[in-house]
C-alpha positions in Angstrom: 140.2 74.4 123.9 137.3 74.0 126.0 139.4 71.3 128.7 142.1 74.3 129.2 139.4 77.0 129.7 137.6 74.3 132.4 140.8 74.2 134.1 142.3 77.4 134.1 142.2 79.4 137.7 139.1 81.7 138.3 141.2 84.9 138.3 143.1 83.8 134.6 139.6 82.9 133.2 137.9 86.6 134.7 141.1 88.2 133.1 140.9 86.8 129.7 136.7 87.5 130.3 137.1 91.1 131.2 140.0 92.1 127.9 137.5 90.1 125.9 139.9 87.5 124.7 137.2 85.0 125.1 133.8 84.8 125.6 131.3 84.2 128.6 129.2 82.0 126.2 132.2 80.0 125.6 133.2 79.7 129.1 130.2 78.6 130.1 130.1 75.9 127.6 132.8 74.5 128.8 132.2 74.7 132.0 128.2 72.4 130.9 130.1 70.0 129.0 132.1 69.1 131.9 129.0 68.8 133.4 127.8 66.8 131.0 130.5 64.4 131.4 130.6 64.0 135.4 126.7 63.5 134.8 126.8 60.3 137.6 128.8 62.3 140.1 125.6 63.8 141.3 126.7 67.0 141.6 123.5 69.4 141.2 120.0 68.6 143.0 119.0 71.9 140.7 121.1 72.0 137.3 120.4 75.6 135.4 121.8 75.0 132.3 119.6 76.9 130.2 119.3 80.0 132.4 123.0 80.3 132.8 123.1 80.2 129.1 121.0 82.7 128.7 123.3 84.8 131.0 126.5 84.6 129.2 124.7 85.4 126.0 123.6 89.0 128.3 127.2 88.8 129.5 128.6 89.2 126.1 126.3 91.6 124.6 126.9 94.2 128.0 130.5 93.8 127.0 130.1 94.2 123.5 127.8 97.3 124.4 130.9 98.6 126.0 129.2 98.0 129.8 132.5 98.2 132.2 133.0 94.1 133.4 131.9 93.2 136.9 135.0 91.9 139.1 133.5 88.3 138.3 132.1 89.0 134.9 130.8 85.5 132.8 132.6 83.5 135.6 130.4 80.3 135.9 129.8 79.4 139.5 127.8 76.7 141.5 125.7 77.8 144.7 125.0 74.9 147.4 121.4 74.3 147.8 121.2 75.4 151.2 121.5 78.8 150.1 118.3 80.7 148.3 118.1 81.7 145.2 115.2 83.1 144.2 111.9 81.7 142.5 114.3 78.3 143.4 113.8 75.5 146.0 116.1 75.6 148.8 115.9 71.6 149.8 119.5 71.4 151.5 119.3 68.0 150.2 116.0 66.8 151.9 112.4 66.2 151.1 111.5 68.4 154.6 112.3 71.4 152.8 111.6 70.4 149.0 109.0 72.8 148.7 110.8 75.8 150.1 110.4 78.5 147.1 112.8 81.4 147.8 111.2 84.8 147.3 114.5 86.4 147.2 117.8 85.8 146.3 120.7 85.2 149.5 122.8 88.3 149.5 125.9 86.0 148.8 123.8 85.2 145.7 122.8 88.3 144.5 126.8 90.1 145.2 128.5 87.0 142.9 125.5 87.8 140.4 125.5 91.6 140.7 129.8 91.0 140.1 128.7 89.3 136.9 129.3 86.0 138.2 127.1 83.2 136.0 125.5 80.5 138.4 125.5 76.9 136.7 123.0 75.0 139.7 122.8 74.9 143.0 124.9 71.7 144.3 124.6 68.1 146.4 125.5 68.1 150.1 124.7 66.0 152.7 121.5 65.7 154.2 120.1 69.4 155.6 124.0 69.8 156.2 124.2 67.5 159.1 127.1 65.8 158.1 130.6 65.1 156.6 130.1 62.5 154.0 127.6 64.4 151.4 126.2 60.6 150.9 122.8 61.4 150.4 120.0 59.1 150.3 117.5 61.2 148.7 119.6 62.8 145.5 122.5 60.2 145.6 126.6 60.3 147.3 129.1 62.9 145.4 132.1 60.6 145.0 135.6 61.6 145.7 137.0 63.3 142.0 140.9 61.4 143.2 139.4 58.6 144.2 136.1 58.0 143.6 135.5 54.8 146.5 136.7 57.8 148.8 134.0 60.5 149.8 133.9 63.8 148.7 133.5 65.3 152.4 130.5 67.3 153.6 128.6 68.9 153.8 129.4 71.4 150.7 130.5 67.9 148.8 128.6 68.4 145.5 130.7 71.8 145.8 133.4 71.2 146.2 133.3 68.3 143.3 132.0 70.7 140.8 135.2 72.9 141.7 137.8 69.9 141.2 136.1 68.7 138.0 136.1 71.8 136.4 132.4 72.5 136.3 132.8 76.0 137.5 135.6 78.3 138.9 134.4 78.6 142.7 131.6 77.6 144.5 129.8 79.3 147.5 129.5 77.1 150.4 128.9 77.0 154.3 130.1 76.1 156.8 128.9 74.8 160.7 131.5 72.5 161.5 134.0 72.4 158.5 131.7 72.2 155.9 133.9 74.0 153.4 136.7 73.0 154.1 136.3 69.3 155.0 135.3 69.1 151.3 138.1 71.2 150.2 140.6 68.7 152.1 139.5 65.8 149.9 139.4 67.4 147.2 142.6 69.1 146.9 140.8 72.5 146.7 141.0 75.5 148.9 138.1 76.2 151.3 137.7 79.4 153.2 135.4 80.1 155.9 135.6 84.0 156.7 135.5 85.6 160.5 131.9 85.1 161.4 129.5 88.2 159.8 131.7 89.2 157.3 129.7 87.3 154.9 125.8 87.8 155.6 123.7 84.7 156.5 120.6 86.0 155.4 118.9 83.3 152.8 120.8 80.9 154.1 118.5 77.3 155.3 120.1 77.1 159.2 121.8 74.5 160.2 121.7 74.3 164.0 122.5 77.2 165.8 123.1 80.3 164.1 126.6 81.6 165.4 128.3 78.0 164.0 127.0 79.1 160.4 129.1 81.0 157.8 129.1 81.4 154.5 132.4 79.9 152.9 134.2 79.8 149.4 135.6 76.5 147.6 138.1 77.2 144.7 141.5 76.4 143.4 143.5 78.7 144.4 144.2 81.4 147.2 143.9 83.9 144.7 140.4 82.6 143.5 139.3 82.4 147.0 139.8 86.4 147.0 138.5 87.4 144.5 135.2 86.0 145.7 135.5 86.8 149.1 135.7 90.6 148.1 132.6 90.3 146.2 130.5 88.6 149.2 132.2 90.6 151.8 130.6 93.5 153.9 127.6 94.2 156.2 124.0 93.7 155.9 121.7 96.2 157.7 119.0 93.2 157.5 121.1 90.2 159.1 121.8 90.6 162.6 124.2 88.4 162.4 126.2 90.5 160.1 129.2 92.6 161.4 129.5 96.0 160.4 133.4 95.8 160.7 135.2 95.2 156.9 138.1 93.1 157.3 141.6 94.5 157.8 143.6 95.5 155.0 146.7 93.5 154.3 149.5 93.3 151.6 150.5 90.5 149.5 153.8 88.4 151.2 156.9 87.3 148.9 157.8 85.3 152.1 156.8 84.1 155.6 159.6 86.6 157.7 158.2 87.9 160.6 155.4 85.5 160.4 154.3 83.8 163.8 153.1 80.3 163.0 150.8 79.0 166.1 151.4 74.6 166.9 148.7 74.4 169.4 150.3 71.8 172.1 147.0 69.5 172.1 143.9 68.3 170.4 144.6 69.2 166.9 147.8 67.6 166.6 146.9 64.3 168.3 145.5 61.2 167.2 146.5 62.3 163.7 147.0 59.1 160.6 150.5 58.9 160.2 150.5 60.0 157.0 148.5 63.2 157.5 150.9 64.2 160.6 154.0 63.8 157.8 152.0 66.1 155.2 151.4 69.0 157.9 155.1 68.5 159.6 156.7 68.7 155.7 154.7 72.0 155.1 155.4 73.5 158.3 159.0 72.5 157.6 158.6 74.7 154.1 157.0 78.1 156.3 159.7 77.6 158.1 162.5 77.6 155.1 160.6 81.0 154.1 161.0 82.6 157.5 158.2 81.7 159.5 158.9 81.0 162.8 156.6 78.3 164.3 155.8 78.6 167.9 154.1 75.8 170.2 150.7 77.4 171.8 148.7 75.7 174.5 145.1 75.7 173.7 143.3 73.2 176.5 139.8 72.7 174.6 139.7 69.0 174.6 138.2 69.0 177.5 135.7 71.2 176.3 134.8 70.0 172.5 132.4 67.2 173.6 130.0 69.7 175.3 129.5 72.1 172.1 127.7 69.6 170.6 125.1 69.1 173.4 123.9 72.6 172.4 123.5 72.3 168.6 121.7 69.4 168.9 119.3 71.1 171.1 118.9 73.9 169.1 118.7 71.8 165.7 116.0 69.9 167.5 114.1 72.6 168.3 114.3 74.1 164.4 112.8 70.7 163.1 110.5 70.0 165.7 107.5 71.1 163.7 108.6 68.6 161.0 109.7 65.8 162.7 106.5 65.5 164.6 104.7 65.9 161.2 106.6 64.1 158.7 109.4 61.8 160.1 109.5 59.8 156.9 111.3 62.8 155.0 114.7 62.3 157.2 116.5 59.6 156.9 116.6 57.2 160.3 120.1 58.1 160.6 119.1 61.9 160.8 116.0 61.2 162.3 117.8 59.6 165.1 120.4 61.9 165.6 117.9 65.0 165.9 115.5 63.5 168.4 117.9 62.9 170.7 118.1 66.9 170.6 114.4 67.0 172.6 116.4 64.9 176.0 119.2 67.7 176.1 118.5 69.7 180.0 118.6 72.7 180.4 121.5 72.8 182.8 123.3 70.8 179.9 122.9 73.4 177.5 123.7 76.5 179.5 127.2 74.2 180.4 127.4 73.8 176.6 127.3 77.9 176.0 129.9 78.4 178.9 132.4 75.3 177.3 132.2 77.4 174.4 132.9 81.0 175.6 136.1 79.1 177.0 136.6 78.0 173.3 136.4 81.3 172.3 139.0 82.5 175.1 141.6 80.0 174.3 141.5 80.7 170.7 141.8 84.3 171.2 144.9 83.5 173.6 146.9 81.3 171.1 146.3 84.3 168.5 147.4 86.4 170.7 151.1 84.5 170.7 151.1 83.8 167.1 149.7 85.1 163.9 148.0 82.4 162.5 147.3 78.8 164.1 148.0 75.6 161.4 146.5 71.9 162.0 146.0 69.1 159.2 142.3 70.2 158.7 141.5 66.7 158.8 143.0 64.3 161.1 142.9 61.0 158.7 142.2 60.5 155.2 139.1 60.4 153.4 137.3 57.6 154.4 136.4 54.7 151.9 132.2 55.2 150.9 132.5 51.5 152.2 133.2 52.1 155.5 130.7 55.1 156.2 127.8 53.2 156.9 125.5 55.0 159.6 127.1 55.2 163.1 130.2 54.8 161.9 133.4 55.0 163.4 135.2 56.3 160.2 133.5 59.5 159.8 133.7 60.3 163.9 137.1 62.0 163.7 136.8 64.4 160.6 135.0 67.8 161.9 137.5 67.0 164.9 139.9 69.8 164.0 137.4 72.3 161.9 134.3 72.1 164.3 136.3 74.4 167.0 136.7 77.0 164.4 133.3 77.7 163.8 132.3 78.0 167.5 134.9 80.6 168.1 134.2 82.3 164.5 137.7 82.7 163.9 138.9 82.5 159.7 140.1 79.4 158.6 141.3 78.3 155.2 141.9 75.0 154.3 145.1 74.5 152.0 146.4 71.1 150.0 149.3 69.9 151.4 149.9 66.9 149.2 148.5 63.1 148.5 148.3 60.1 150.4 146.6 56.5 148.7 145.7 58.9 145.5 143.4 61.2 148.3 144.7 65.0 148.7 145.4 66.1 152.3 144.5 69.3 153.8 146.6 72.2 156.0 144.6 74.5 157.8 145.5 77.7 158.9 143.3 79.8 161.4 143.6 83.8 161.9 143.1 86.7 163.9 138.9 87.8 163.7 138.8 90.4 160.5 142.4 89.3 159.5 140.9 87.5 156.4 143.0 89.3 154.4 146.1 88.6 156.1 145.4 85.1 156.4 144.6 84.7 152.9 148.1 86.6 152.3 150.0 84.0 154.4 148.1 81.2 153.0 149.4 82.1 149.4 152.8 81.8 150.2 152.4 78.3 151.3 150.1 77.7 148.3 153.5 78.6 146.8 156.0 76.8 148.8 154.1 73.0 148.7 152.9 73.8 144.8 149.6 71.5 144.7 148.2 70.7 141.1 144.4 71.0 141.9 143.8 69.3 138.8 142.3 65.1 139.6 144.1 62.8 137.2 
């Protein structure tokens, strides 16, 4: 009983929670002994078994009290550990910030609690979220749950693990440069990075520079992803990056008719592994057999994508400054490296970094304006073997290629399965109009439906 209630979607298992057909103490149970069992999968650099115990025992006695249920009441959940939670370390996977107490809890943290939702720990990533692997030298590399010489992807890796294994429904994530759904890609999960702002940032350990960052949601389904996203959604007078504009309503789709389905004509759809370029023409092929009607869009950003990351380095540089003159033994060389180069970026280098990406944003707003969504293979190759990722190299170049864009222009994006390859899922990613989360997500569950993905690992 307890491997079906591990596996069962997060809206089935908040259903049979809320008509009290089982019980949050249960659940959670369930959800520790897979825990238990993936143990060496390094999944949590903070495990909270005994306090989210403790709050599916509360969970069932509110109930029992006849308290009305939250919208995610007794769901277990896993929180990355970028994100604060309070009277908790923050270490985003690094010693430099291993003695970061929060005083308060992120607002993403306090919504999923205030909905009743039960955190089980706060999860691996990669080092301070710099990176795409989540092989992490200080708290040890999540493995792939298909295919475990694979990696997991990054940086929300310990995630989006805890997702595909069962240990928890849905897991809050972020995202700079595909952090969510990179992850979500390899793991055969779905990973949704809202428009930029409609999820506060507040609590959250920064990354580089600010306007990249989101807040993002890894679960199984299209329909979990929701359900979350309505909990964390809405402004915060106290983050000014928060937008004060909800996203637009939309309806749920029995088909694609009507639907315009944006190719863009370069970068995302070149240099692809063969077998990634089959996946995302097959599911394509599908929107189209449910009335989509797929339309090639220029876009013209390749041009362009090298000099966004001039600017994120500098600004990244400038955040651990303090540090890295103080302490350079708490990052690892590789990160050590990569950050000092930030402190040789000119100023004229930066300010042509800003303008490449107000282009960025221009062109992305143009191909939306021909189609309704944009789809890519979120990743242009498979996971890479764990072998193959040493430092430097070439392997793990190419995989924020087709999700970093997305989080300079702050558009949604949802990464979807699309099928397996050498045991490894394969990710589809569709990108929407800003504040159409909704209708993305609505698109997005019709091909959910059309390529029927078990997000289960064998």
């Amino acid at each position: 009983m307890t491997g079906e209630l591990a596996d069962l979607p997060l809206v089935g298992i908040r259903d049979a929670l809320a008509a009290g057909e089982v019980s949050a103490t249960e659940v959670v149970d369930a959800a520790l002994e897979r825990a238990d069992r993936f143990a060496g999968s390094n999944l949590f650099v903070t495990p909270l078994a005994d306090r989210a115990r403790e709050a599916a025992v509360a969970a069932d006695r509110a109930l029992a009290a006849g308290a009305p249920p939250g919208p995610l009441h007794g769901v277990p959940v896993t929180v990355k550990d970028n994100i604060d939670m309070a009277g908790l370390t923050t270490t985003a996977g690094s010693p430099v910030l291993a003695d970061r107490v929060a005083v308060a809890d992120a607002p993403a943290v306090a919504r999923s609690e205030a909905a009743g939702a039960i955190v089980l720990g706060k999860t691996n990533l990669h080092e301070l979220a710099f990176g795409s692997t989540s092989i992490n030298p200080f708290h040890g590399t999540v493995p792939n749950p298909w295919c475990p010489d694979r990696i997991a992807g990054g940086s929300s890796g310990g995630s989006a693990a805890a997702v595909a294994l069962g240990v928890g429904y849905a897991s809050l994530g972020t995202d700079a440069a595909g952090s969510v759904r990179m992850p979500a890609s390899c793991c055969g999960l779905v990973g949704l990075k809202p428009t930029h702002g409609l999820v506060p940032l507040r609590g959250v350990a920064p990354t580089s520079m600010e306007h990249i960052d989101h807040v993002g949601v890894l679960a199984r389904t299209v329909a979990d992803a929701r359900a979350v996203l309505e909990v964390l959604a809405g402004p915060d007078p106290d983050d000014p990056h928060s937008s004060s504009r909800r996203a637009a309503p939309a309806a749920a789709r029995a088909d694609l008719r009507g639907v315009r389905i944006g190719v863009p004509a370069d970068w995302f759809w070149s240099d692809l592994d063969p077998r990634v370029e089959e996946a995302a023409r097959d599911a394509l092929d599908l929107a189209a057999g449910a009335g989509a009607r797929l339309v090639p869009v220029p876009m013209g950003v390749g041009h362009l994508v090298p000099l966004l990351r001039v600017a994120m380095f500098a600004e990244a540089y400038v955040f651990h400054q303090p540090t890295l003159d103080a302490h350079p033994e708490r990052y690892s060389p590789e990160l050590r490296h990569r950050l000092l180069a930030g402190r040789y970026v000119l100023a004229q280098d930066y300010i042509r970094a800003l303008r490449a990406r107000r282009l960025v944003v221009e062109a992305m707003r143009a191909a939306l304006s021909e189609a309704d969504v944009l789809a890519m293979p979120t990743l242009p190759v498979l996971p890479p073997l764990l072998a193959d990722c040493e430092p430097g190299s070439p392997a793990v170049a190419p995989l924020p290629r087709n999700t970093a864009v997305v989080n300079q222009s702050g558009h949604p994006a949802i990464s979807l399965p699309m099928g397996r390859a050498a045991g490894v899922p394969m990710g589809l990613q569709l990108v929407g109009r800003d504040h159409d989360d909704l209708g993305l997500l609505a698109v997005a569950e019709v091909v959910e439906r059309l390529v029927g993905f078990s997000p289960a690992p064998p």
